[in-house]
N, C-alpha and C positions, 0 to 999 in steps of 0.2 A: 574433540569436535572434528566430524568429515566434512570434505568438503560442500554436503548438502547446507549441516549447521553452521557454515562460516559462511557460506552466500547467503542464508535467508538473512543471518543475524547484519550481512551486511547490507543489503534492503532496507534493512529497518535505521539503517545509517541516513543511508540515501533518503528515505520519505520524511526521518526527522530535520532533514536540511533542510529538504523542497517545501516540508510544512510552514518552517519557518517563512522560508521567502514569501510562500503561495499567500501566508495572514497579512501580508504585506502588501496585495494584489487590490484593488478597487475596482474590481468587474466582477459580476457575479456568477453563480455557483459551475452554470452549465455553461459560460462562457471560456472561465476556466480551467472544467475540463477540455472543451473542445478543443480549446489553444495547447494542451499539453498534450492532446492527446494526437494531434499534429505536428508539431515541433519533434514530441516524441519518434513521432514514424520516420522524420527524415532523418533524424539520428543514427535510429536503425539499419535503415536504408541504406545511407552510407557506411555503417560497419558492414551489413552485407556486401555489398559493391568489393571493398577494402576485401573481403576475404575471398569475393570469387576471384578479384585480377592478382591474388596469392595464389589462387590456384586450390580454391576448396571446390571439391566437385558435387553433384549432387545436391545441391539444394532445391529446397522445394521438391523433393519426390516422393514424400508419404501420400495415403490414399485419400479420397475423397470425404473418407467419414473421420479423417483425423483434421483435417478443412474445416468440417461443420462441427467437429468437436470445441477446438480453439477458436470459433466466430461464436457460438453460444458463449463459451468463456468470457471473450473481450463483452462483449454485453452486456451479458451479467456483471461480472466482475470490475470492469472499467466504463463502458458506459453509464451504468445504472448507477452501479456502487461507489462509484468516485464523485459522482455528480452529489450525492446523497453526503459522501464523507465533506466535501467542498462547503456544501451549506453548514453540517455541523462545524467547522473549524471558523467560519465567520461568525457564530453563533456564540462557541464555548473561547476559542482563544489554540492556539497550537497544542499546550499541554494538555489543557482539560478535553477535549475534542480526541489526543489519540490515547485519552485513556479509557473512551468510551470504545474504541478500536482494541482494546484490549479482549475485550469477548470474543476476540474472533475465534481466539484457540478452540475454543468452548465448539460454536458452532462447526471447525474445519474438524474437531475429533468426531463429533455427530455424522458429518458429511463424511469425510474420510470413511468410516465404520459402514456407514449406510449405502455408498454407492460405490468404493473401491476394498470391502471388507478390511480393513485395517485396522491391526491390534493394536491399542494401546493399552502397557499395562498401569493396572491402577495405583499406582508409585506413581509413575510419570503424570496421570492425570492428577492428582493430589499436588505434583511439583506445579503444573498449570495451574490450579487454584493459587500455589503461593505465590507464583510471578506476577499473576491478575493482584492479588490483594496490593502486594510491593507495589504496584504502579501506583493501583488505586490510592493507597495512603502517599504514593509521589507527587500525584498531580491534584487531587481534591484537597489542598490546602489552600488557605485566605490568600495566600499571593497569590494563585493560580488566576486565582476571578479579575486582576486585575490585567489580565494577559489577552482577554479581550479584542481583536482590533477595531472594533467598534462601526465597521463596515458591515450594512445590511444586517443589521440587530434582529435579533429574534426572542419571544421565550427559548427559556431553559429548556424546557421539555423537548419544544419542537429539535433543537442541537441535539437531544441526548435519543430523539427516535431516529432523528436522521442518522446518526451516530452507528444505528441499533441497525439500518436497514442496510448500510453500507460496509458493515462487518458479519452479515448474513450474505450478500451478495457478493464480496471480495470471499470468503473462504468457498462459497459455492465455483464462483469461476475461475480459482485455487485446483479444488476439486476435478471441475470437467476438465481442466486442461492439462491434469495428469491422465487422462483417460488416452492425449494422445501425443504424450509425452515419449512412449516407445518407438515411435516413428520420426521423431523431428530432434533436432537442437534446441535448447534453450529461447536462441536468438532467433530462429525462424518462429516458436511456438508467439514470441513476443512480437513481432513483426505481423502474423493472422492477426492475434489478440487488438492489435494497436490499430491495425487497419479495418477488421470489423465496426470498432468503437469508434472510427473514422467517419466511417460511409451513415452508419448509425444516426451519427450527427449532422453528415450533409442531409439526409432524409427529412429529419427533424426540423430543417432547418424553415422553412416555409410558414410551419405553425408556433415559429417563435418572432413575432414581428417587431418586437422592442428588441431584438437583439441588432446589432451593429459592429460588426465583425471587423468594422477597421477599427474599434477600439485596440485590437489584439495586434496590430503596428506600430501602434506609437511609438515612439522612443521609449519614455516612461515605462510602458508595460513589457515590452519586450527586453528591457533592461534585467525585469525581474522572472520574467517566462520564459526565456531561452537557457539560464541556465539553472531553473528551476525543473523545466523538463527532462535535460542532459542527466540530471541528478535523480529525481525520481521516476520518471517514464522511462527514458533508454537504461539506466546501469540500476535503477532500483527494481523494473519490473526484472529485468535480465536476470538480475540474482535472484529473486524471487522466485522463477522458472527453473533454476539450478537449483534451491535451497528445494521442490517442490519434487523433481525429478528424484535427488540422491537422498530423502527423508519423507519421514512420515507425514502428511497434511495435517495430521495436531501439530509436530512438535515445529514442524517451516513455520504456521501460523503463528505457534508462540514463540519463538523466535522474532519476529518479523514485528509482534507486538510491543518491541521491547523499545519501539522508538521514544517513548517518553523518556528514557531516561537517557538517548544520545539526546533530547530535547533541550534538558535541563541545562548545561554547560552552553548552548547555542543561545537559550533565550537568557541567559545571563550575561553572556559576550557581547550580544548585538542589542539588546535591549534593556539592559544592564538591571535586572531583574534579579531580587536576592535570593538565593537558594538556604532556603529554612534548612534545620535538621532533620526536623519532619520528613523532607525531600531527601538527605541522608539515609536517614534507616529508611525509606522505603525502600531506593536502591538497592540495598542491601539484601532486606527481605525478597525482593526480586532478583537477584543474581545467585542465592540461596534456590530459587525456584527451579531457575535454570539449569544450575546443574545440578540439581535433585532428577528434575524429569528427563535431562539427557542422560543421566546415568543408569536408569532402569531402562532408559530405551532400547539401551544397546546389550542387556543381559537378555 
């Protein structure tokens, strides 16, 4: 594994943590994104800061169309698509929710192919099908359903399209922001990204009048969203933009998709939640995927 395939797969560390904490959250969907996606930026922020008074030169000097390239991204990919994934994990429960997240592969080889022409060969796309299955037989078992957190309930369906709409829109803003991934760092592409889906939401903010933004101060919430964000907005997107940069947008996606199964040892620790065998051999079956489709990738 290069360095692309050890950041995406560390991503998926990151968003399996955040996920947990995030099911643990009682503010809704577009609430908290907007809180991560804030908390997020100062994080950043300050690693930026931290690396100019080191003495990195040059920041911020790619062109204009690589600007509009990573503000489309953050939109898509973080405003739209987070907000989307946020309702599906109150819906489905941590596990079940990022195994609908598992298609992303699917869509990011589609994307990748279609608008950055990227080979993948069909070994590696078949290893993707196994990682998908491995999950899917992970987390669609009878304990899963009880994973729940029972905050702002929905049908099933509605979870599993929100699920659908936010793993189209997270590999698409995947996608464009390798477009201007040649001209920037990781950490700057994640900094546009975070502060698009920023403003995004101060915009928004007018037309959402039941929202109440000093929910996202409390003691309580901030207990669970500051270092919820740290985890998955600053160090899970940052890898994400490194796994995206040094590897193909199938194989970073599938990768990244793998978080159900750093899920399963978290939601057994903190919630003390039995891990069937079932959950076993999917693992199994899904790390078989993995390095099926990393291995033809690099032939």
């Amino acid at each position: 594994m290069g360095i692309g395939e050890l950041a995406a797969a560390a991503a998926a560390f990151c968003w399996a943590c955040s996920s947990v904490i995030y099911g643990r959250t009682r503010l809704n969907a577009w609430t908290i994104n907007f809180a991560k996606n804030l908390f997020g930026l100062g994080f950043v922020t300050l690693h930026l800061i931290a690396l100019w008074m080191l003495g990195e030169n040059g920041l911020f000097s790619f062109s204009a169309s690589a600007w509009m390239y990573l503000a489309i991204s953050g939109i898509v990919g973080i405003a739209i698509g987070d907000t989307f994934y946020f309702r599906s994990l109150q819906i489905l429960g941590p596990r079940r929710s990022l195994v609908v997240s598992t298609s992303t592969p699917i869509f990011g080889a589609i994307i990748g192919w279609w608008m950055l022409d990227e080979f993948v060969p069909w070994w590696s796309l078949v290893g993707i099908l196994i990682t998908i299955t491995g999950i899917t037989v992970v987390v669609l078992d009878k304990q899963a359903r009880k994973e729940s957190p029972g905050h702002f309930p929905g049908s099933e369906w509605i979870g599993v399209g929100c699920g659908l709409v936010a793993a189209i829109c997270q590999a698409s803003g995947g996608a464009i922001s390798k477009m201007a991934m040649e001209e920037c760092s990781a950490l700057e592409a994640t900094f546009v990204r975070l502060l698009a889906a920023v403003v995004i939401g101060i915009i928004s903010l007018p037309f959402l009048r039941r929202l109440k933004l000093s929910l996202i101060f409390e003691k309580s919430n901030l207990q669970l969203l500051l270092p919820a964000a740290a985890l998955g907005t600053w160090l899970g997107i940052w890898c994400s933009q490194i796994g995206f940069y040094f590897t193909s947008v199938a194989i970073a996606t599938m990768l990244m998709s793998t978080s159900p199964l750093f899920a399963i040892p978290l939601v057994r620790f903190f919630d003390g939640h039995r891990i069937s065998s079932r959950a076993i051999w999917g693992t199994l079956i899904a790390l078989f995927g993995i390095a099926m489709a990393l291995h033809f990738s690099t032939l």
